[in-house]
C-alpha positions as CSV (number, residue, x, y, z in Angstrom):
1,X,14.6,20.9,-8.0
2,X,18.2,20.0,-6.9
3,X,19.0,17.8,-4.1
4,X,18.8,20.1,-1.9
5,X,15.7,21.2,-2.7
6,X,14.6,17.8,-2.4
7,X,15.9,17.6,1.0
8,X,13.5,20.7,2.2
9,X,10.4,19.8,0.0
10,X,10.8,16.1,2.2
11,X,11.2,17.8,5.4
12,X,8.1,20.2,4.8
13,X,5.9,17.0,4.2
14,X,7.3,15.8,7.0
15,X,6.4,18.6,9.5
16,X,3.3,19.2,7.6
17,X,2.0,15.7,8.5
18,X,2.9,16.0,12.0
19,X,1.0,18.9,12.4
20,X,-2.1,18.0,10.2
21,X,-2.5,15.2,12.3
22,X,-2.2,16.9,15.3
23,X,-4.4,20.2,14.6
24,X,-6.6,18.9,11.4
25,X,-5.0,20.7,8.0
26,X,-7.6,23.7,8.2
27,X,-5.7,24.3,11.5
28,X,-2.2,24.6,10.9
29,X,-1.1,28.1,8.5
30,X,2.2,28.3,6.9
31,X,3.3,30.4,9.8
32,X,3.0,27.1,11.9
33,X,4.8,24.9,9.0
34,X,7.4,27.7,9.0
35,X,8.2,27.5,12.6
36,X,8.1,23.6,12.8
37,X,10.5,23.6,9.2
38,X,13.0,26.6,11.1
39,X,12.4,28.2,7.8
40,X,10.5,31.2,7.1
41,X,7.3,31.4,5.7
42,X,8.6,33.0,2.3
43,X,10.7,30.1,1.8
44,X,7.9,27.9,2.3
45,X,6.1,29.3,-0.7
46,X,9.3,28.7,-3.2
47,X,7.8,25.0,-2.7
48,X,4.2,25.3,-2.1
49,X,1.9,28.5,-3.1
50,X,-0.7,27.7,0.2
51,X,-1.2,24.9,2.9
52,X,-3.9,23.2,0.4
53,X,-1.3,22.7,-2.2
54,X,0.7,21.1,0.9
55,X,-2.1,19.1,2.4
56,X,-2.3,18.1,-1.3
57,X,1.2,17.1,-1.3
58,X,1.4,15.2,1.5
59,X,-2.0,12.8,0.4
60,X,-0.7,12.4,-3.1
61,X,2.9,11.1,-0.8
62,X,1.1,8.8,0.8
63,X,0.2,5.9,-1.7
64,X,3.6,5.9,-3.3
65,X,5.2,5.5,0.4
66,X,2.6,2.6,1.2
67,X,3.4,1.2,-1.9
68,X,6.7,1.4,-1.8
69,X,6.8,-0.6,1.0
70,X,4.5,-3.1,0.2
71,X,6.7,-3.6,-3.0
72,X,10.4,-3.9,-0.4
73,X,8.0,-7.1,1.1
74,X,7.2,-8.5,-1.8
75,X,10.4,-8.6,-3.5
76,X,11.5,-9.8,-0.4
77,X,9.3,-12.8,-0.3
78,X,10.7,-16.1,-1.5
79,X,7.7,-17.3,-3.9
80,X,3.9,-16.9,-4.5
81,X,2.5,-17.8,-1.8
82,X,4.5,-15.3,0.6
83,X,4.8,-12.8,-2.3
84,X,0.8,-13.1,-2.0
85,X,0.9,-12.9,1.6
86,X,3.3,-10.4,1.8
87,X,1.4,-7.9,-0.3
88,X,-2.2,-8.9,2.2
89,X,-0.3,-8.1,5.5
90,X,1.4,-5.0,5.1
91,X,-1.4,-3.6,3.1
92,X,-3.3,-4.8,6.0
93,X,-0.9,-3.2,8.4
94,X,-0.3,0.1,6.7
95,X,-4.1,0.4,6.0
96,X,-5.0,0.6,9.9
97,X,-1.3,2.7,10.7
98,X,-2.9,5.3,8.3
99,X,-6.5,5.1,9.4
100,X,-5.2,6.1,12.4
101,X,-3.8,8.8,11.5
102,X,-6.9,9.9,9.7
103,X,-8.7,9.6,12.9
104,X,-6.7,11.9,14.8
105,X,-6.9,14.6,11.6
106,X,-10.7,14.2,11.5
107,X,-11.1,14.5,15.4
108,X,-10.0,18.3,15.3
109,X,-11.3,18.9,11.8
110,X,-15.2,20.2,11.7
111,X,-18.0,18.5,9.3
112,X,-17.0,21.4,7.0
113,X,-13.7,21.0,6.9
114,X,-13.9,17.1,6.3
115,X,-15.7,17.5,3.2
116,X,-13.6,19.9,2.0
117,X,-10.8,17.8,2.2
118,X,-13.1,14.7,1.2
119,X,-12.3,15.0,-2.6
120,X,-8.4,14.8,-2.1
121,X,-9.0,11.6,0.2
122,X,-10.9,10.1,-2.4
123,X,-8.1,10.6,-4.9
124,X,-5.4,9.2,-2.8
125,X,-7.7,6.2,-2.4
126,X,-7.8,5.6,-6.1
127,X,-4.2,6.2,-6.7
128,X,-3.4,3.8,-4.2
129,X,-6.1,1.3,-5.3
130,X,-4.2,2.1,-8.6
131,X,-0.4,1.3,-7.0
132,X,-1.3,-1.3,-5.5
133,X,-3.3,-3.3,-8.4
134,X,0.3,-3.0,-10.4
135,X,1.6,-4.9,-7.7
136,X,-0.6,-7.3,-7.6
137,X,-0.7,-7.9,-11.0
138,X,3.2,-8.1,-11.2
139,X,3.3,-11.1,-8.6
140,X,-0.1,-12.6,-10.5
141,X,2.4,-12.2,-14.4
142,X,4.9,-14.2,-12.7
143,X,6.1,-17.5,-13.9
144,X,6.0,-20.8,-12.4
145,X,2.0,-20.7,-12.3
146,X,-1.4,-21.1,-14.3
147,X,-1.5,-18.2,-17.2
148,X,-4.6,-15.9,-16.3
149,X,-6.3,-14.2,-18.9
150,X,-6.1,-9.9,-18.0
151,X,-10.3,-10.7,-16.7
152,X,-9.6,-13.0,-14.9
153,X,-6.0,-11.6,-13.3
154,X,-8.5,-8.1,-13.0
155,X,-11.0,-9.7,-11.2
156,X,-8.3,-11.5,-8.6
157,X,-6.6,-8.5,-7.8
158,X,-10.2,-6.8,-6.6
159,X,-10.9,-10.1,-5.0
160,X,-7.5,-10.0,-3.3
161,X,-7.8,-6.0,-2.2
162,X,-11.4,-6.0,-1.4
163,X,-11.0,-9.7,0.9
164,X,-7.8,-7.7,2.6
165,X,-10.4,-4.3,3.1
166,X,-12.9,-6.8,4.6
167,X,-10.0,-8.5,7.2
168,X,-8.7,-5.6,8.1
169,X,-12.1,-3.5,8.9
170,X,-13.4,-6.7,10.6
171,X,-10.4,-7.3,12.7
172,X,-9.6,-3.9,13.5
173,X,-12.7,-1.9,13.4
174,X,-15.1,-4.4,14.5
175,X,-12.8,-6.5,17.0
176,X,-13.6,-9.1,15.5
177,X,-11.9,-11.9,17.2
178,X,-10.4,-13.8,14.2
179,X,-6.6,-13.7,13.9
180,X,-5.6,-11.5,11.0
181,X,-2.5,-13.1,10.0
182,X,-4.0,-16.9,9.8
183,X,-7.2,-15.1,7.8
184,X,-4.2,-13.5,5.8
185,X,-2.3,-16.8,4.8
186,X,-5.6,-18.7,4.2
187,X,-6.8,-15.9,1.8
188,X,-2.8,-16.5,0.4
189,X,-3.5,-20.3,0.5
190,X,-6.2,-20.2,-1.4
191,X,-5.2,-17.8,-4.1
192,X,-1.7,-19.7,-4.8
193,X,-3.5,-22.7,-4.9
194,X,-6.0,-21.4,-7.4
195,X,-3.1,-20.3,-9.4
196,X,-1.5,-23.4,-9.6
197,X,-4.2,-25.4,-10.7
């Protein structure tokens, strides 16, 4: 695709995820992406051949956009410990921005429909689980701290994704009345601390 055709693939993502989470994907047809784009529907197909493959699109978008942004933090962050921390909070904060969104899609979505769709939400989990472990395991490969064996870094990167899961579900979805951020640094705390052992 040329740049232009860059430009139009983004902004067909674009309307599609504003109208998937406001109908549900089943809803929406490429007559209602073609109105919201200004384009016409045989235009749309140049890009996409139905709305599946666009639904498809936009889940497969959405790690390497979360990821992407968790990475901007992190590279941001001065050493470990706020690299580590970093990574925790905006995975934490992305993670309940896009359950939201979820939320919306599944409340105009019948049972059908959500386990139709279930097998491409399971695949955007993975490939994010998947994103995400790289960065992980580029701050844990970093010098200035304990060499860990690829076991042991494996095993601290699901301890460091699954203890961010369990914050942000408790927090969030439980109201539980702990303060995510301080939970956040301790969990950072204690993993740089670990490390430097």
């Amino acid at each position: 695709m040329t740049g232009h055709d860059d430009i139009i693939h983004e902004e067909i993502l674009q309307a599609a995820l504003r109208l998937f989470r406001k109908y549900g994907p089943t809803k929406v047809t490429m007559d209602n992406l073609a109105k919201a784009t200004g384009r016409s529907r045989s235009a749309l197909y140049y890009y996409f051949k139905n709305r599946d493959e666009v639904f498809q699109a936009v889940l497969e978008r959405i790690p390497e956009d979360i990821a992407a942004e968790i990475r901007v933090a992190v590279n941001a962050a001065a050493n470990l410990n706020d690299k580590i921390y970093a990574f925790c909070l905006i995975k934490i904060n992305t993670a309940y921005a896009w359950k939201r969104v979820f939320s919306a899609m599944e409340q105009v979505m019948s049972a059908d429909e959500i386990s139709r769709h279930t097998k491409f939400i399971d695949a955007m989990h993975k490939k994010l689980m998947y994103l995400e472990g790289g960065i992980l395991a580029e701050i844990l490969s970093a010098q200035g701290h304990r060499i860990v064996g690829s076991a042991e870094q494996d095993m601290l990167v699901f301890i460091i994704s699954s203890g961010v899961r369990g914050i942000r579900r408790e927090v969030y979805e439980y109201n539980d009345p702990h303060d995510a951020k301080a939970a956040v640094q301790l969990l950072s705390d204690m993993v740089t601390k670990w490390l430097q052992l």
